[in-house]
C-alpha positions in Angstrom: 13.5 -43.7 57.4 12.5 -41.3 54.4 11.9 -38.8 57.1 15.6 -39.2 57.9 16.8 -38.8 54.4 14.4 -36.0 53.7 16.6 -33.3 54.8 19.4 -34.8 53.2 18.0 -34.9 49.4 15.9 -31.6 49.6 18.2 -29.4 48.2 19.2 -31.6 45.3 15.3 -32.5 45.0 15.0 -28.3 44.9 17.7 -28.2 42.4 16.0 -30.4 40.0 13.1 -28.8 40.0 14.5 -25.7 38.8 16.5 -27.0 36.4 13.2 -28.5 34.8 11.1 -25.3 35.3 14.4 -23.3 33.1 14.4 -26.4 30.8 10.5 -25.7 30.4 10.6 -22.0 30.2 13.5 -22.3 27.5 10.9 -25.0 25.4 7.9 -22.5 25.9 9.8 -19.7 25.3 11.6 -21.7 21.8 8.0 -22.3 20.5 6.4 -18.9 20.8 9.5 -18.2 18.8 9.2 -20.2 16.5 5.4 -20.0 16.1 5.8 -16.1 15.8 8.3 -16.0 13.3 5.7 -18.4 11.2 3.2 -16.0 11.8 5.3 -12.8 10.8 6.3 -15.4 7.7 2.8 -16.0 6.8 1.6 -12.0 7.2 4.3 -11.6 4.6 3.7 -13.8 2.1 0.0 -12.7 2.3 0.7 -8.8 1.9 3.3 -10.0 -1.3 0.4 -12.2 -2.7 -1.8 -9.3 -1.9 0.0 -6.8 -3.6 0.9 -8.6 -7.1 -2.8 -9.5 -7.4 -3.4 -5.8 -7.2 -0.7 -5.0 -9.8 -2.1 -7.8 -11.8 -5.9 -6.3 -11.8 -4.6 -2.8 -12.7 -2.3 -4.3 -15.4 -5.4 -6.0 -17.0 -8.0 -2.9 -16.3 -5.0 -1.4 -18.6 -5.3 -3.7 -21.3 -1.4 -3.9 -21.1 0.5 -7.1 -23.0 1.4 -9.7 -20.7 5.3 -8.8 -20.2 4.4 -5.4 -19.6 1.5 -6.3 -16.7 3.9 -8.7 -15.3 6.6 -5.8 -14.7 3.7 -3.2 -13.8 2.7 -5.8 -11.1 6.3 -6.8 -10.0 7.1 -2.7 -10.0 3.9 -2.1 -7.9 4.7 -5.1 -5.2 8.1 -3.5 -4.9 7.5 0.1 -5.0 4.1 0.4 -3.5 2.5 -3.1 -2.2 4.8 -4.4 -0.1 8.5 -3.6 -0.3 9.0 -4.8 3.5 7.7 -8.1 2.6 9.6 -8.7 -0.2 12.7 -7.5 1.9 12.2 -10.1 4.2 11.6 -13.0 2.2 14.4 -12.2 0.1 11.9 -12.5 -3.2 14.3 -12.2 -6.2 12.8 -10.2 -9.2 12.6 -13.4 -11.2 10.5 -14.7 -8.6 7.9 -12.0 -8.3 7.4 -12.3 -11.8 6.9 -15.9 -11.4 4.3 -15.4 -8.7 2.7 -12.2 -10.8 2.3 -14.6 -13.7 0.4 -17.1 -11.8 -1.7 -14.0 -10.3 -2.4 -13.0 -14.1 -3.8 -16.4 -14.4 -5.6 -16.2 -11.2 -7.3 -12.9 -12.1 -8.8 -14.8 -15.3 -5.9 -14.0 -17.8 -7.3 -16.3 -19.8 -7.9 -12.6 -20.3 -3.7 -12.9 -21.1 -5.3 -13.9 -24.6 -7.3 -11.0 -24.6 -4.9 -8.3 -23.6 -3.3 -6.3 -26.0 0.4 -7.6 -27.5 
């Protein structure tokens, strides 16, 4: 009996299958995009991070006063360190000095104390 029916539901059975190997391909193909835009994401936050910490570090070497090392770091990030990553996370100015000031911290600004005013 199946062997009857066999030739009958073949080409639907055939057309099943390839509408799951698209719907699979289309998943697999969703995830590595997804999973690579995390990745470019994640390369730059790191190279932002990266960049205020090095403004941060020269500001300090400098002995500058805190609001003056958080716009030399903020300045470098954008000029120097990593304009492309602030580009594509859409960073607003307010927010690199947000992330500089926690970098001053980071660096040991209890050295912020320290630095000139």
């Amino acid at each position: 009996m199946f062997t009857d029916t066999l030739p009958l539901i073949a080409p639907h059975l055939l057309e099943i299958f390839g509408l799951l190997i698209t719907l699979l391909i289309g998943w697999i193909a969703k995830r590595l995009r997804d999973w690579t835009g995390i990745q470019i994401e994640a390369r730059h936050r790191e190279a932002l991070h990266s960049a205020l910490m090095t403004g941060v570090r020269y500001a300090i070497e400098r002995n500058l006063p805190p609001a003056a090392a958080v716009d030399t770091a903020v300045s470098y990030a954008q000029r120097i360190g990593a304009p492309d990553a602030i580009a594509a996370l859409g960073a607003s100015r307010d927010t690199l000095g947000a992330i500089a000031r926690a970098k001053m911290q980071e660096a040991g600004a209890t050295q912020i104390g320290k630095m000139g005013n």
